[in-house]
Structure formats: C-alpha cells, structure tokens
C-alpha positions as CSV (number, residue, x, y, z in Angstrom):
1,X,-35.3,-0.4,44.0
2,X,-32.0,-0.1,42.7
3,X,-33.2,2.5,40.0
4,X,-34.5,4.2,42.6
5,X,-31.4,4.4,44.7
6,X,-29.0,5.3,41.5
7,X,-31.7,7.9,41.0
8,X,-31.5,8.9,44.5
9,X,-27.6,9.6,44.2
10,X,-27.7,11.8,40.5
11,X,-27.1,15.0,41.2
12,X,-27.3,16.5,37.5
13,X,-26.7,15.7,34.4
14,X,-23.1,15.8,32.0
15,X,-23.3,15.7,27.5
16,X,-20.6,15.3,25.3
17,X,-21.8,15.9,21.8
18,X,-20.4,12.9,18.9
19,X,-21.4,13.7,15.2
20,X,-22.1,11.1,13.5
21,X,-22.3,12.0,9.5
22,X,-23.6,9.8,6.6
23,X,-22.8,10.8,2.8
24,X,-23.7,9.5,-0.1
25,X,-24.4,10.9,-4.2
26,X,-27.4,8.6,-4.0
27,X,-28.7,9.9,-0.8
28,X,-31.6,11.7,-2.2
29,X,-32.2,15.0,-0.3
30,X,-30.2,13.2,2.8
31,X,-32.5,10.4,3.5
32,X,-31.4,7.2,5.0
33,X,-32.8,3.9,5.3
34,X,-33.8,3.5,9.4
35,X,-32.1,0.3,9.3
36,X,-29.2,1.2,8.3
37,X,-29.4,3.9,11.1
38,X,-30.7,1.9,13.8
39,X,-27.7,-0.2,13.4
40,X,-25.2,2.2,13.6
41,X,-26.1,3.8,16.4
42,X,-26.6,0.7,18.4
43,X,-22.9,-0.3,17.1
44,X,-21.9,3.0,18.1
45,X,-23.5,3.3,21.8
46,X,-22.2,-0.6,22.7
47,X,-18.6,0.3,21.0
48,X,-18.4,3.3,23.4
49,X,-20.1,1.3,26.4
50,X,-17.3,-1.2,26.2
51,X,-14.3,1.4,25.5
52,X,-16.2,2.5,29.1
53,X,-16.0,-1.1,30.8
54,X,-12.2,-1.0,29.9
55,X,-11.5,2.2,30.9
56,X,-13.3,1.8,34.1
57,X,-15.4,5.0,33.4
58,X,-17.2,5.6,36.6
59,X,-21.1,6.8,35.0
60,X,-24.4,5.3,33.6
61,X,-24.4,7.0,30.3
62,X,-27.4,7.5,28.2
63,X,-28.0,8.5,24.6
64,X,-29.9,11.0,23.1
65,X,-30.3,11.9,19.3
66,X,-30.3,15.6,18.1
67,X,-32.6,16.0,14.6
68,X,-30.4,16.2,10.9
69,X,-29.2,18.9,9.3
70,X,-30.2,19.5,5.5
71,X,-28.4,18.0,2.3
72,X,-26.7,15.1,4.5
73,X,-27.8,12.7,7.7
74,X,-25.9,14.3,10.2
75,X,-26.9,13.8,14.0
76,X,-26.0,14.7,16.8
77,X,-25.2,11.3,19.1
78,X,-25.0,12.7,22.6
79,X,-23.6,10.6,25.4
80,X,-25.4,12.2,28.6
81,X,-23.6,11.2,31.9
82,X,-25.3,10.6,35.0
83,X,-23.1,12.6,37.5
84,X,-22.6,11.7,41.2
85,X,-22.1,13.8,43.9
86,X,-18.9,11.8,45.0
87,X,-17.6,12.6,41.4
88,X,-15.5,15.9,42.2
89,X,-14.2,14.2,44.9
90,X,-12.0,11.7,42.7
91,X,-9.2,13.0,40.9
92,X,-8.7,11.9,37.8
93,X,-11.7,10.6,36.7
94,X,-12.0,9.6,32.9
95,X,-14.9,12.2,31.7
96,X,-17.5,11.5,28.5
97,X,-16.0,13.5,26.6
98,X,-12.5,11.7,27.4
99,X,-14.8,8.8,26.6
100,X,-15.7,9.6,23.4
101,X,-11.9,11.1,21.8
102,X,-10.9,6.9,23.0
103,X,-13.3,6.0,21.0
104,X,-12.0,8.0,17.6
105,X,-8.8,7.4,18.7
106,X,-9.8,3.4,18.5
107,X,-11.0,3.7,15.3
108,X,-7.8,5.9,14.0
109,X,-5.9,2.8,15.6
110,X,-7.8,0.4,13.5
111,X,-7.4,2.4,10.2
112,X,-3.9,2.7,10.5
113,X,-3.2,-1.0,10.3
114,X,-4.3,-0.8,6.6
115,X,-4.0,-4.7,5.7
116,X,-3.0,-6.1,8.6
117,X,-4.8,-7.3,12.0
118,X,-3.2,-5.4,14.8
119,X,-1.6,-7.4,17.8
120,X,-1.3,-6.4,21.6
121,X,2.4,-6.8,20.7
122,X,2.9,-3.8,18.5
123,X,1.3,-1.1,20.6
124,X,3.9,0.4,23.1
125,X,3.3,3.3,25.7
126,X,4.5,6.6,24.4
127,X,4.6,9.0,27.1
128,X,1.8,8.8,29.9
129,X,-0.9,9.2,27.8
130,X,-0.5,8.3,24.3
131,X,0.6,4.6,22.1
132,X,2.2,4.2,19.2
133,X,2.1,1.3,17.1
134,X,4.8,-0.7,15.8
135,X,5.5,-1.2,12.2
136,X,3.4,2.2,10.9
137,X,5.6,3.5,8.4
138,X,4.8,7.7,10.2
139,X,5.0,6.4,13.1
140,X,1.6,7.5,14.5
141,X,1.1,8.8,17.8
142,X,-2.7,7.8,19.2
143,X,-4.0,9.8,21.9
144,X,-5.0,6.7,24.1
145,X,-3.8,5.3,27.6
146,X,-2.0,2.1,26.7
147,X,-4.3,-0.5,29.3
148,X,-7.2,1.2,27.3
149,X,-5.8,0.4,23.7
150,X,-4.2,-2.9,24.9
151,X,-8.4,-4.2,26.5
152,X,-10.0,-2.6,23.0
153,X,-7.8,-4.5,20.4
154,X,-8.5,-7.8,22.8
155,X,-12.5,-6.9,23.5
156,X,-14.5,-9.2,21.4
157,X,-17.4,-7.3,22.1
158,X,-16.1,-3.7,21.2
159,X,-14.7,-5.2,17.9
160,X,-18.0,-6.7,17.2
161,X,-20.0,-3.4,18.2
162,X,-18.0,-1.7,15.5
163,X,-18.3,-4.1,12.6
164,X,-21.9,-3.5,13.0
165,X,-21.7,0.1,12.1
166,X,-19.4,-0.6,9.7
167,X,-21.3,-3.3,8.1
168,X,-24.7,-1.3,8.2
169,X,-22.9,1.5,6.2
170,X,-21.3,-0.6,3.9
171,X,-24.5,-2.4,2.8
172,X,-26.5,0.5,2.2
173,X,-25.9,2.0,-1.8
174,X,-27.0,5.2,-1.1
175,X,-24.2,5.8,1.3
176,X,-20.1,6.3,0.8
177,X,-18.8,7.1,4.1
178,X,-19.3,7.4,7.9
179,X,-17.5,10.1,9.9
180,X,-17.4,11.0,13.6
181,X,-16.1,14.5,15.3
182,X,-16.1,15.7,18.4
183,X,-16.8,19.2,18.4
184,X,-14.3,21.7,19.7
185,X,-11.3,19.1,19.6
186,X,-8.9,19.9,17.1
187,X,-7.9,15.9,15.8
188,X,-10.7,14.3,17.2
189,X,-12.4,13.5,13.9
190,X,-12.5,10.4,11.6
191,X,-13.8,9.7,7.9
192,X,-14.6,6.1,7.0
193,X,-15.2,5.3,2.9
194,X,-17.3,2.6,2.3
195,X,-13.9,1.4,-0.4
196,X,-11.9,1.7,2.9
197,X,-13.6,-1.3,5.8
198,X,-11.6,-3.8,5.7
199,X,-10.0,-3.2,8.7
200,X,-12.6,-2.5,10.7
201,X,-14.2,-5.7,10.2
202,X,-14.8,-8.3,13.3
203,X,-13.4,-11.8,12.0
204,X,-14.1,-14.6,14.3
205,X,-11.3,-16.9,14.7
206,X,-11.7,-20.2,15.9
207,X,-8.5,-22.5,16.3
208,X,-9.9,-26.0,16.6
209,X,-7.9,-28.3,18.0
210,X,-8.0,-32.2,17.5
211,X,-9.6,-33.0,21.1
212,X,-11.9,-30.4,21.1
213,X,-14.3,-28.4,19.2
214,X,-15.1,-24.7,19.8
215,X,-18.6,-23.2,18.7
216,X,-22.1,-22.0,19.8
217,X,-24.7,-24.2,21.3
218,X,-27.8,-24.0,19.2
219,X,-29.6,-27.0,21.4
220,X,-28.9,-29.0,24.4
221,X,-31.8,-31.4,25.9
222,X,-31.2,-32.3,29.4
223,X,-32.9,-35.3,29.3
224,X,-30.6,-37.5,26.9
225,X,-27.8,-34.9,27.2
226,X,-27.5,-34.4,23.4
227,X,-27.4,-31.3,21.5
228,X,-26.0,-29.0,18.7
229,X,-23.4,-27.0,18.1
230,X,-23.0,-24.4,15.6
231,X,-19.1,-23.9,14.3
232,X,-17.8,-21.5,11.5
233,X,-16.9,-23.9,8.9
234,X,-15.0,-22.0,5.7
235,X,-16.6,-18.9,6.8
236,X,-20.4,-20.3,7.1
237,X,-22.0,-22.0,10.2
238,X,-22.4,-25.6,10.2
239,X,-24.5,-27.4,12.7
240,X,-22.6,-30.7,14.3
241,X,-24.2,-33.3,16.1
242,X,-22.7,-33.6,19.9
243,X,-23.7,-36.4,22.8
244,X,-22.1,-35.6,26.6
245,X,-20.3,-38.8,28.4
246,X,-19.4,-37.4,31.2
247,X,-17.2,-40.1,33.3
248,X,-17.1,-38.0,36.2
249,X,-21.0,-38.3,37.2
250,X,-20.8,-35.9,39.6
251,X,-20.1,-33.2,37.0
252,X,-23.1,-34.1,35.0
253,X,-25.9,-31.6,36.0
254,X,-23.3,-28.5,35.9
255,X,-22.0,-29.1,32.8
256,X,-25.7,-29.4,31.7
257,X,-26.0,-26.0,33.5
258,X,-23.2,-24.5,31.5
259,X,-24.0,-25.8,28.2
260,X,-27.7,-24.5,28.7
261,X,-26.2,-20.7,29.7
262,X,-24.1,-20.6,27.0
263,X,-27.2,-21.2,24.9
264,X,-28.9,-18.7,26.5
265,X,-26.2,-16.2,26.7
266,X,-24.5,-16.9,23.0
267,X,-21.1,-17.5,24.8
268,X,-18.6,-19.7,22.6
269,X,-17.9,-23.6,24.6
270,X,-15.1,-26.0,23.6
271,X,-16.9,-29.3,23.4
272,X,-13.7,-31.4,24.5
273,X,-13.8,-35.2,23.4
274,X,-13.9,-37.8,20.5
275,X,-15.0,-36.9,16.7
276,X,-16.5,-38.8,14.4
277,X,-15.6,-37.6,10.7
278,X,-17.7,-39.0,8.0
279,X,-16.4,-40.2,4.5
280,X,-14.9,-37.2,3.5
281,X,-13.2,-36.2,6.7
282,X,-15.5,-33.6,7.8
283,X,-16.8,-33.3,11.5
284,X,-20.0,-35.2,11.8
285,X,-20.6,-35.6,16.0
286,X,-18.8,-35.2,18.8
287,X,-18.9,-37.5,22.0
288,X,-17.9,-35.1,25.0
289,X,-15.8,-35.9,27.7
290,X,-15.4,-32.5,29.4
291,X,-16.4,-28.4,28.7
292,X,-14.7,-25.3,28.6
293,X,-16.1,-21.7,28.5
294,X,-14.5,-19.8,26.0
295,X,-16.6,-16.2,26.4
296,X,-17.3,-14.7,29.5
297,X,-20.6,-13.5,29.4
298,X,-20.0,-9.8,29.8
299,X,-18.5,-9.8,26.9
300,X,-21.4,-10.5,24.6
C-alpha cells in the first residue's frame, strides 16, 4: 500500500549522470572482475544515500547502470529521482545532481587530509555554501554546506559505504585507480590511485573503558541470559564470553530485547559491568550489570 501511494504521488522522473571509471595496465581489453564491481557500486549508491539522509534530500532515488565504453570500465551510475508534484513548490530544494557534486566534494574532503583523520573541529563555514578545512597547507575551498560536511565526517555509515569502494578497487590487481565526474561541472571530478587509499579507509575505533566493554553481539540466549560478544582486539575480532546480572529485575526482558536487536541489526552495545581477565591480562567474560546502545540503527 505504501508503494502504491508513493507511486500515486510521482509525477515524472529526474537523472543526474555519475561516471564512474576503473583503469588498470592489467585490465585486459577493460574487463573487470563483477565482484569487484558489484562492490563498488553498492559502496557508491549507500555513500550517496547517506550524504542524502544528511542533507535531508527530499526524493527516493534509484540507480540505473549505462553499458562500458571500450579500452576501460567506464559506466554510467545514474541516480534517477522520483519527482513529486509538491517539489516546485519548495524553494531551495537540494537537487540529484547537487547530490551527487556533495558527494565528490566528500571525497575531495577526505583526500585532502593526506595522513591525517579529519576532525569536526577543523572544518569552518566559508561563505554560505562552501568549508574550508583547517591546517591544509592551500587552504582548500570545498563546495559543501558546512551541516552537510560536519554529519558526513561523523556518519559511520557513509564512511563505511566508501571504504567499501575503496577497498574493492584496491584488492583487485588488474586495477590502478577509481575516478568519478559529473558531466558538465567544471571541478566536479575526482581520481583515486590505488597507491593513494589511505585516507579513505573506515577505521573502527573502540575506546574501552574499565567498566564497560563495547562490541557486537554474536549470540544472546534468552533463557540463561548468556551470550557473546565480538570486540576488535589489535585490529582482529575476538569473541568474549558475557553473563547478564541484572539487579534491577524489572529491566531484565528489555535489555534481553535490546541485546537481541542489536544482534539482529549489527548495532555496537557497551556491555557495562565486571571483567574477568585470565592469566595474561586479557578479557576473558564479562558479568553485566547494565547496557548501552552505541549505534542507532539507521546508521548501519
């Protein structure tokens, strides 16, 4: 019913045109392993769908695919909007193409920082529609509103989005670079070298502190309240042991809720309460006194 009624209110159709380009000596007449493909475009379509949550774009966007051109894998990634009728009527309203130029811009942002993690703290507002971030030796200019570069460096989920397109390029040997343009915008164009990633990465960090214990639930059972969680442990996963004692009794059966969501929903929980450490001082179980949420879930 709700398809129906969004259907109901489409009254045409909106495409902004992203190129995405793959290059490579060892690309052998432009082929490109469909994995590699597959997740770069998935990276690509959820990067852009959460610059869209942040920016509060106002339409269901879908994503088409336009065939290669020869010598290269070049395609044409088209974000199609679905327009509304109310559209015209709002001024101001952030279009897909204004959509997509955030999204270069984001990654311009990202490989500007070079070898260091950028912070909400060094990006100021310059002018009404542009930030610049501080401690870039030219000074760069980024064709972004400042709330929308501010949510992207902060969204966990946009971050992770591109260190999967990142990643997919990287690993394939046949490849050396991924570049986006947006036709017809002078600027609006970025080159990635596979020798050149490192900042795009997504690096989980976890800051553990001594009553608590942040991670992903791998099990619960809600019949002895015991379970597993999954923390990053010098950059692996390791699996600890955790048991809930809940004083409060009363809170029981919603923590048991919220631990079996965050399962479900791969959201990060802070298992607060007493470790045991075994002989060489590494966490071997947890008793749990009390939860916290550390991911909302829209953010997976």
């Amino acid at each position: 019913m709700a398809e129906e009624i969004l259907r109901s209110q489409v009254t045409g159709f909106r495409s902004e045109d992203l190129i995405v380009t793959l290059e490579g000596d060892l690309m052998v007449d432009g082929a490109i392993e469909y994995k590699t493909l597959v997740k770069i475009l998935t990276g690509t379509a959820g990067a852009i769908d959460e610059i869209g949550r942040i920016s509060n774009f106002p339409h269901q966007i879908s994503y088409t695919v336009k065939p290669p051109k020869e010598k290269c894998f070049e395609i044409i990634f088209r974000a199609v909007e679905l327009v509304g009728a109310v559209s015209p009527l709002i001024p101001n309203l952030i279009t897909g193409k204004d959509l997509l130029g955030f999204f270069i811009e984001y990654l311009k942002l990202k490989a500007s920082t070079k070898d260091r993690k950028i912070a909400r703290k060094d990006i100021i507002a310059n002018g009404n529609t542009g930030i610049t971030i501080i401690g870039n030796d030219n000074n760069i200019h980024f064709n972004i509103p400042l709330e929308i570069a501010l949510g992207a460096v902060g969204s966990r989920s946009l971050n992770k989005k591109v260190d999967e397109a990142i990643t997919a390029m990287a690993k394939d040997t046949s490849v050396d670079s991924l570049e986006y343009v947006l036709p017809g915008e002078e600027k609006k164009q970025i080159k990635i070298p596979k020798t050149e990633i490192d900042q795009f990465r997504y690096v989980e960090e976890t800051t553990q502190q001594e009553d608590q214990l942040v991670g992903y639930v791998r099990e619960i059972d809600n019949t002895d309240y015991k379970g597993y969680l999954n923390i990053l442990d010098g950059g692996k996963f390791k699996s600890i042991r955790f048991e809930l004692d809940i004083k409060d009794i009363s809170r029981l059966e919603e923590i048991v809720s919220q631990l079996c969501i965050a399962e479900a929903t791969k959201s990060r929980v802070a298992l607060i309460g007493e470790k045991t450490l075994d002989k060489n001082g590494h966490i071997k179980s947890v008793k749990v006194y009390d939860i916290k949420i550390v991911d909302n879930s829209f953010e997976l």
